[in-house]
N, CA, C and O atoms as a GROMACS GRO file, in nm:
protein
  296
    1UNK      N    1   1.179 -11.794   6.917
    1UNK     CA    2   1.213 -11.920   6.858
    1UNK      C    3   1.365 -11.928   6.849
    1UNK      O    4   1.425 -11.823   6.825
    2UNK      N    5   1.438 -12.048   6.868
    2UNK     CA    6   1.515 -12.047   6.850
    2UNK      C    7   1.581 -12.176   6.823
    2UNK      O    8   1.516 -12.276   6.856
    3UNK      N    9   1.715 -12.198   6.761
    3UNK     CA   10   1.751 -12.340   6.654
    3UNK      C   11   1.918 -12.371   6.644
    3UNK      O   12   2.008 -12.296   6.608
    4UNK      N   13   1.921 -12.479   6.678
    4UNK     CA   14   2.068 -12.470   6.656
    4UNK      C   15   2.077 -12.582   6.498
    4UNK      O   16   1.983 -12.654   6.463
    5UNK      N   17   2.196 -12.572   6.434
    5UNK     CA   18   2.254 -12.629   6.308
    5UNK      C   19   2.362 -12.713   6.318
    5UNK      O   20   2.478 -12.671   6.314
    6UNK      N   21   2.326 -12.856   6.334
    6UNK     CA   22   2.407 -12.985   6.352
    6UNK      C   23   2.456 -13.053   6.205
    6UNK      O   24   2.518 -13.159   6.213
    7UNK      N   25   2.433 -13.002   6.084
    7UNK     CA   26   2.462 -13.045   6.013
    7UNK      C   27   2.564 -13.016   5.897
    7UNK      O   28   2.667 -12.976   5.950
    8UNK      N   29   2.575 -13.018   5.781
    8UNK     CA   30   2.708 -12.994   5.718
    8UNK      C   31   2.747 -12.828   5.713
    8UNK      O   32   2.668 -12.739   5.682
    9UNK      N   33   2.902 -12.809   5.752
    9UNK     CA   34   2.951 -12.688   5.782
    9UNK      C   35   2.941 -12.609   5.613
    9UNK      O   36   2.945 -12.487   5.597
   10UNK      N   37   2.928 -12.708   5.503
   10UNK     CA   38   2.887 -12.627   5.361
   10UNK      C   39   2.770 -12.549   5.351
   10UNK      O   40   2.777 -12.438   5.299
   11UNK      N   41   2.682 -12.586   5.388
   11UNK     CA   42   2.523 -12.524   5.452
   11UNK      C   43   2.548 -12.448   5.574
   11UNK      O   44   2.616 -12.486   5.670
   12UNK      N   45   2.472 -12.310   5.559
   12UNK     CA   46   2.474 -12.218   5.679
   12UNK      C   47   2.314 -12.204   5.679
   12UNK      O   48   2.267 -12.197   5.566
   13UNK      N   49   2.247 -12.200   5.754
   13UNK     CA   50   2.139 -12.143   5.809
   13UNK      C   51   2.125 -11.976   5.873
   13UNK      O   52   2.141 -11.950   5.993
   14UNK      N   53   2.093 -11.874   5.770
   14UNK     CA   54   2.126 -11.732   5.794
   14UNK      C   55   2.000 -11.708   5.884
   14UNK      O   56   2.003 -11.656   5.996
   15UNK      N   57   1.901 -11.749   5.827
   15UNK     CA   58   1.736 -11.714   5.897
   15UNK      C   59   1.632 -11.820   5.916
   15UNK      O   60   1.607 -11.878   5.810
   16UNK      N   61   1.575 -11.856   6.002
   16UNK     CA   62   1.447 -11.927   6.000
   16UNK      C   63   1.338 -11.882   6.115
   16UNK      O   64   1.345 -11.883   6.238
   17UNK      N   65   1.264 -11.855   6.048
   17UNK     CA   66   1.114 -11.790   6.106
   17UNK      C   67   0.996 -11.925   6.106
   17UNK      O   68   1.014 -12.018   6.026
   18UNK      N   69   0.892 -11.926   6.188
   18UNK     CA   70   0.767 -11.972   6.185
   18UNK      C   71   0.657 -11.813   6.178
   18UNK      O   72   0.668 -11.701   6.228
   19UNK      N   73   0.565 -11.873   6.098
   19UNK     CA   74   0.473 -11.772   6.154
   19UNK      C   75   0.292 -11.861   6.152
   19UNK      O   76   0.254 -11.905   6.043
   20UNK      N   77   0.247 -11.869   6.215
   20UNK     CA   78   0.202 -11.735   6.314
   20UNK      C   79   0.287 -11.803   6.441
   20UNK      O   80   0.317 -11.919   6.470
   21UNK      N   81   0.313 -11.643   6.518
   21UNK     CA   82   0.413 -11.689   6.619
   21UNK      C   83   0.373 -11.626   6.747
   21UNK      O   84   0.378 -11.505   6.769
   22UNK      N   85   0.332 -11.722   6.833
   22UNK     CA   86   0.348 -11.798   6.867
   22UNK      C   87   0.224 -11.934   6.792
   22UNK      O   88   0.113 -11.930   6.740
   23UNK      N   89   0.296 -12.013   6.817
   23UNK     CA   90   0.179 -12.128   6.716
   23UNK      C   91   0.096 -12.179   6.758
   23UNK      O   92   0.110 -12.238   6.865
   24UNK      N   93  -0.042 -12.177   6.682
   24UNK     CA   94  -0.169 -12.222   6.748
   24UNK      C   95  -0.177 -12.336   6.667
   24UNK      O   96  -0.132 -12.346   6.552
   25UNK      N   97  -0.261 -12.456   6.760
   25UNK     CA   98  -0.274 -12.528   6.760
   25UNK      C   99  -0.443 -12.592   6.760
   25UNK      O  100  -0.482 -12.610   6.875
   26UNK      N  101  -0.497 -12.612   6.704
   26UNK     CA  102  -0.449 -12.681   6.533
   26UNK      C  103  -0.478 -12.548   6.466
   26UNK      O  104  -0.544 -12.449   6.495
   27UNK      N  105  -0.378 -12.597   6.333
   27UNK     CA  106  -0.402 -12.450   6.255
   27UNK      C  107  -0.288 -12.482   6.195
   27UNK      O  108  -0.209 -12.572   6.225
   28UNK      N  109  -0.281 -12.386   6.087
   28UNK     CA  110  -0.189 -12.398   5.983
   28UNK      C  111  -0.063 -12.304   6.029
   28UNK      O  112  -0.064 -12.217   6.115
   29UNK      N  113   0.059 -12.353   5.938
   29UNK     CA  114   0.156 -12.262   5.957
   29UNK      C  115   0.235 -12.274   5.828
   29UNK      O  116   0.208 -12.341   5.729
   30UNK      N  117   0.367 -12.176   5.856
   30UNK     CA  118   0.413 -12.144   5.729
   30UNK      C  119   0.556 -12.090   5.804
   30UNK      O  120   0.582 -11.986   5.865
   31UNK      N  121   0.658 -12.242   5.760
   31UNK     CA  122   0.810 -12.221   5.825
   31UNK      C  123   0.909 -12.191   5.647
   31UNK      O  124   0.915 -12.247   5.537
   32UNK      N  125   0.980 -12.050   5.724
   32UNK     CA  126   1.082 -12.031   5.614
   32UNK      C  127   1.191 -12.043   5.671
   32UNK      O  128   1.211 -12.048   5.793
   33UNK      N  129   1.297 -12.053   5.554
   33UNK     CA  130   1.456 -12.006   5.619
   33UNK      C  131   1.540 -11.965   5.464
   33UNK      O  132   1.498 -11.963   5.348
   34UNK      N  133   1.648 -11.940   5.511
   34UNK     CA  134   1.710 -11.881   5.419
   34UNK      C  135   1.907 -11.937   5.442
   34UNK      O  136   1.976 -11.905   5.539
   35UNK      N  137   1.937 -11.991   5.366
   35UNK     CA  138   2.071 -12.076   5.356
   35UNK      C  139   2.185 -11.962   5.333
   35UNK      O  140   2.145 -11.845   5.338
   36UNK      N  141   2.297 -11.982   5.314
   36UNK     CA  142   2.412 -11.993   5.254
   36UNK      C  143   2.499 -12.153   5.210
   36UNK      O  144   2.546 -12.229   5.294
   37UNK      N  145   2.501 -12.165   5.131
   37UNK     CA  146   2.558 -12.271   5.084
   37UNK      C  147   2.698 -12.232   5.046
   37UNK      O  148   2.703 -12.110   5.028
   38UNK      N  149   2.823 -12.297   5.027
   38UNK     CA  150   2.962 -12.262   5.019
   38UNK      C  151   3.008 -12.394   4.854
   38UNK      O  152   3.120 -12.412   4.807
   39UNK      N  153   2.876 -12.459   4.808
   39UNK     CA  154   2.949 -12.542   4.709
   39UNK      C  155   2.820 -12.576   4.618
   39UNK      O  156   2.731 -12.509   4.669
   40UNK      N  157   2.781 -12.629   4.537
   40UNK     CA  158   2.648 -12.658   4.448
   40UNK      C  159   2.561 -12.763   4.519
   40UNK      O  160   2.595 -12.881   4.509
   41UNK      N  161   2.450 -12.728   4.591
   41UNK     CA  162   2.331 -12.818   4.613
   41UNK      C  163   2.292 -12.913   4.514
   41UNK      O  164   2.231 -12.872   4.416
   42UNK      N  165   2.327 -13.071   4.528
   42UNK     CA  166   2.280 -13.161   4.430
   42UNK      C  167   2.193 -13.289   4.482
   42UNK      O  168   2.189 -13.326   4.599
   43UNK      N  169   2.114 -13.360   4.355
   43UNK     CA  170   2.030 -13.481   4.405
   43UNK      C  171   1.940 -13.405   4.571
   43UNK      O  172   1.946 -13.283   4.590
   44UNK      N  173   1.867 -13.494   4.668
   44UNK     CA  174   1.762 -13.465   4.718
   44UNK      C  175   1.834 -13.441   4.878
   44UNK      O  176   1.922 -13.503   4.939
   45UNK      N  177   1.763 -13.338   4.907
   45UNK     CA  178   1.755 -13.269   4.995
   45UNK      C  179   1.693 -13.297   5.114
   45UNK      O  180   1.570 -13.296   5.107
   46UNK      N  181   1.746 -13.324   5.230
   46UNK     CA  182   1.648 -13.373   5.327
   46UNK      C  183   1.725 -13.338   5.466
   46UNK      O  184   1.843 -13.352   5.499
   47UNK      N  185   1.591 -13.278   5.546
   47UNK     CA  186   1.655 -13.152   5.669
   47UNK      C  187   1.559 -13.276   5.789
   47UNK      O  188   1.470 -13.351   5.749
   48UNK      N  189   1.596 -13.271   5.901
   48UNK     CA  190   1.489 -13.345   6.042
   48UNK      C  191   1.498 -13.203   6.068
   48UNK      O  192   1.582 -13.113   6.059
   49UNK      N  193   1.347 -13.223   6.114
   49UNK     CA  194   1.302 -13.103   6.200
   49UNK      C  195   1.276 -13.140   6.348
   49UNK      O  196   1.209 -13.241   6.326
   50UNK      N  197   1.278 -13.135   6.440
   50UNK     CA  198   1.236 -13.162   6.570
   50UNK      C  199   1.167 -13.018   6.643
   50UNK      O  200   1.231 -12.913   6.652
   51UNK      N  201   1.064 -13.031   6.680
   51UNK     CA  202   1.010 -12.928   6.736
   51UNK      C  203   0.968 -12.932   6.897
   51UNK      O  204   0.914 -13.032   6.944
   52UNK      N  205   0.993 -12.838   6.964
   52UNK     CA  206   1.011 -12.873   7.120
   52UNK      C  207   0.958 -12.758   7.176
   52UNK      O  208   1.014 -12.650   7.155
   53UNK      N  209   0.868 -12.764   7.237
   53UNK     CA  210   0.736 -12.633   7.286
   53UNK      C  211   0.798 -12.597   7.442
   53UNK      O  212   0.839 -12.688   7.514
   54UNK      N  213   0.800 -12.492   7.474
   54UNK     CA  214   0.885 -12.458   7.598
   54UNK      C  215   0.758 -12.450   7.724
   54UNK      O  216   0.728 -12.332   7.740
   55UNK      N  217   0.699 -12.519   7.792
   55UNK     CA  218   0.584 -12.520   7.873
   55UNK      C  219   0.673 -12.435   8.032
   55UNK      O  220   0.742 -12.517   8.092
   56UNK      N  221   0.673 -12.346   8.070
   56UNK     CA  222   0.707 -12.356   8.237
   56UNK      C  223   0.850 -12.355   8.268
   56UNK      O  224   0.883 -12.355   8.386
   57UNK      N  225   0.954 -12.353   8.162
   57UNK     CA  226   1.096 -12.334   8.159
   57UNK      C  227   1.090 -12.526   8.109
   57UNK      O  228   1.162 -12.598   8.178
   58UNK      N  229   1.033 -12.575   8.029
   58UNK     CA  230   1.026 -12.716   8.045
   58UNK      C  231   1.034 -12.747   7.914
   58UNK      O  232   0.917 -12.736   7.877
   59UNK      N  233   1.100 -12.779   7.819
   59UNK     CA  234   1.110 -12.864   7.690
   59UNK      C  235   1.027 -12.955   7.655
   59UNK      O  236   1.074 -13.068   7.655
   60UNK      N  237   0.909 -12.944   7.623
   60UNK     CA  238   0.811 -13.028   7.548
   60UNK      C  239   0.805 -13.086   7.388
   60UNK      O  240   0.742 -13.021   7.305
   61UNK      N  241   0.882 -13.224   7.345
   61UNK     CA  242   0.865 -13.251   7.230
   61UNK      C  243   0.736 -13.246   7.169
   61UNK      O  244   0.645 -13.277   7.246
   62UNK      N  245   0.702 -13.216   7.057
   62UNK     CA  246   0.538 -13.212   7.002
   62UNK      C  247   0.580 -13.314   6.933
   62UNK      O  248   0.670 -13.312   6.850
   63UNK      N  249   0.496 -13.436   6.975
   63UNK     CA  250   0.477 -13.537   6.886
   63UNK      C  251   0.434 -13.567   6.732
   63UNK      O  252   0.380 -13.469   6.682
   64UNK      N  253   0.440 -13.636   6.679
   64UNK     CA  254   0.389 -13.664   6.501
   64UNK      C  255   0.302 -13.703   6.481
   64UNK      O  256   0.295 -13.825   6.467
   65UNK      N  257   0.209 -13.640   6.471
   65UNK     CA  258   0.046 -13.682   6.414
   65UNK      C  259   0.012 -13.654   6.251
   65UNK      O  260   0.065 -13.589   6.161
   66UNK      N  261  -0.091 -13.731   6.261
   66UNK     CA  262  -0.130 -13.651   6.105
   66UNK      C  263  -0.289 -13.586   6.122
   66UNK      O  264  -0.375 -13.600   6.208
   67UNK      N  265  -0.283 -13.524   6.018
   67UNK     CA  266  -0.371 -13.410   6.006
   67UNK      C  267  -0.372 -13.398   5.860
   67UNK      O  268  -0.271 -13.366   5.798
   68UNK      N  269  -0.487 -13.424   5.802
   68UNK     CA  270  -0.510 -13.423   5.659
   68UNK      C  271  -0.429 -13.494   5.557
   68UNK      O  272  -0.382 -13.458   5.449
   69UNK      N  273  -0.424 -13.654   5.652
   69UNK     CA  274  -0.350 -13.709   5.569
   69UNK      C  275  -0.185 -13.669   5.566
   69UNK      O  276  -0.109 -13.752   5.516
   70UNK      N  277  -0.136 -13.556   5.612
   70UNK     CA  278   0.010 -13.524   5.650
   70UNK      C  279   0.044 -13.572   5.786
   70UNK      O  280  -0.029 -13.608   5.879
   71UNK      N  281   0.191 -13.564   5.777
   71UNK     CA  282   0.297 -13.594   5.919
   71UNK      C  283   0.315 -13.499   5.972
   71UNK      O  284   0.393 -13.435   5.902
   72UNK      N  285   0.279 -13.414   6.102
   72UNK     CA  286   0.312 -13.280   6.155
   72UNK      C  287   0.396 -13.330   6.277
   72UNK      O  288   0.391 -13.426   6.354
   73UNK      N  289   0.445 -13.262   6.265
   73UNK     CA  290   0.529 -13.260   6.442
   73UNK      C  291   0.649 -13.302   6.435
   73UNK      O  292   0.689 -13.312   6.319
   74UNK      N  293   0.751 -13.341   6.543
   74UNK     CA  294   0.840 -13.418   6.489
   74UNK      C  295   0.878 -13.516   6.547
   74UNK      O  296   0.962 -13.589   6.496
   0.00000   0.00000   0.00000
């Protein structure tokens, strides 16, 4: 897996894992990460995720469905 960080240089992104890895489909999962921040996190928080499945050397966006009433994908 791997991720790049387009957003504010105050926020660092040290770690982010998925597991189970590689991801099955349908099925549950469970994404962590772990920050450095450089100033006080305030009011609401909000990250885009985009997720892009590598088929054949080929970049596949996974689209946004729902599934139990949730938004998966991105």
């Amino acid at each position: 897996m791997t991720y790049s960080d387009c957003g504010s240089k105050n926020v660092r992104i040290n770690r982010l894992s998925f597991q189970p890895m590689p991801i099955i489909q349908p099925g549950n999962g469970r994404l962590s990460f772990a920050i450095a921040a450089t100033e006080k996190l305030q009011g609401v928080i909000k990250a885009n995720i985009n997720i892009v499945r590598k088929v054949g050397g080929i970049g596949l966006p996974v689209s946004c469905y729902i599934v139990q009433g949730e938004k998966v994908g991105s």
